[in-house]
C-alpha positions in Angstrom: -90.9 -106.1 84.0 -88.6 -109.5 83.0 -86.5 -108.9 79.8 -86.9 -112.9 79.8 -89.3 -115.2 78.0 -89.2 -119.2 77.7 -89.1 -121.1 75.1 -89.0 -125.1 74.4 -86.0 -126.0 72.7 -86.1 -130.1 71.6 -88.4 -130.4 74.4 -86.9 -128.4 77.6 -88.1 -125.0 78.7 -85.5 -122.3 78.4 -85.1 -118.6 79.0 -83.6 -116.3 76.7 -83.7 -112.4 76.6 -86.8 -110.9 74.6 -86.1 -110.0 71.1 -83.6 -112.5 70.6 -82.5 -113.4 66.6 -82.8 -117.2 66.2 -79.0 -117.4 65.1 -78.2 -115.6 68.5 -79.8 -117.8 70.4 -78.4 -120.7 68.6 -75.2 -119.5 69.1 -76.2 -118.9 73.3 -77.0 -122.8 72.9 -73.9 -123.9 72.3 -74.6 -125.0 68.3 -73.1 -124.2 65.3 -75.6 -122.8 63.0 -74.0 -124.0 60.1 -74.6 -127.4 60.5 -78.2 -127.3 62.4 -82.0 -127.4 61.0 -84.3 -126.0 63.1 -88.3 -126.5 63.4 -90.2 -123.9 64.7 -93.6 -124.2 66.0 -93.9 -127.7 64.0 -92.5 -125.6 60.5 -89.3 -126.1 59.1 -87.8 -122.8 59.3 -85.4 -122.3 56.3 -82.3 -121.0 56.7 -82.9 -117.5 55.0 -85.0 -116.6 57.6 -83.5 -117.5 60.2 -81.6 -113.4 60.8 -85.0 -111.7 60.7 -87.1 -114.3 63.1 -86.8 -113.3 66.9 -87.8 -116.0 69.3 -91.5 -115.3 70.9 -92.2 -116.6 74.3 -94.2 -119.8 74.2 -92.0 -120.4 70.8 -91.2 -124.3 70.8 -88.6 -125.1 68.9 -86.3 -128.4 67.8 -83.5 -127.8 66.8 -81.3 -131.1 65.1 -77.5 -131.6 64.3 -76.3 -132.9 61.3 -73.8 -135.3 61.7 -71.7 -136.3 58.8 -70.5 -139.9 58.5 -69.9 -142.9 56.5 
């Protein structure tokens, strides 16, 4: 049995390992969790439960970077 699941992330399938914590995967990603919002299956997902929600296959999620400027 696969320890891998797939997920869409802003649109592109992906594969993670199972029981992976949203900031992990972030991180795996290449972003900086810090200065990201992420939607998960079409909710917001605020930041305070982002440590205790581990990514589900089939999970879609987009994740945005916020880009300070002036």
């Amino acid at each position: 049995m696969s320890n891998e699941i797939t997920v869409q992330i802003n649109g592109e399938s992906r594969s993670c390992l199972s029981e992976t914590f949203l900031p992990d995967l972030l991180q795996q990603l290449g972003f900086n969790p810090r200065l990201v919002a992420v939607e998960y299956n079409g909710e917001i997902l605020h930041r305070q439960f982002w440590a205790e929600t581990k990514v589900r296959s089939g999970d879609r999620l987009e994740v945005v970077t916020i880009v300070g400027g002036g």
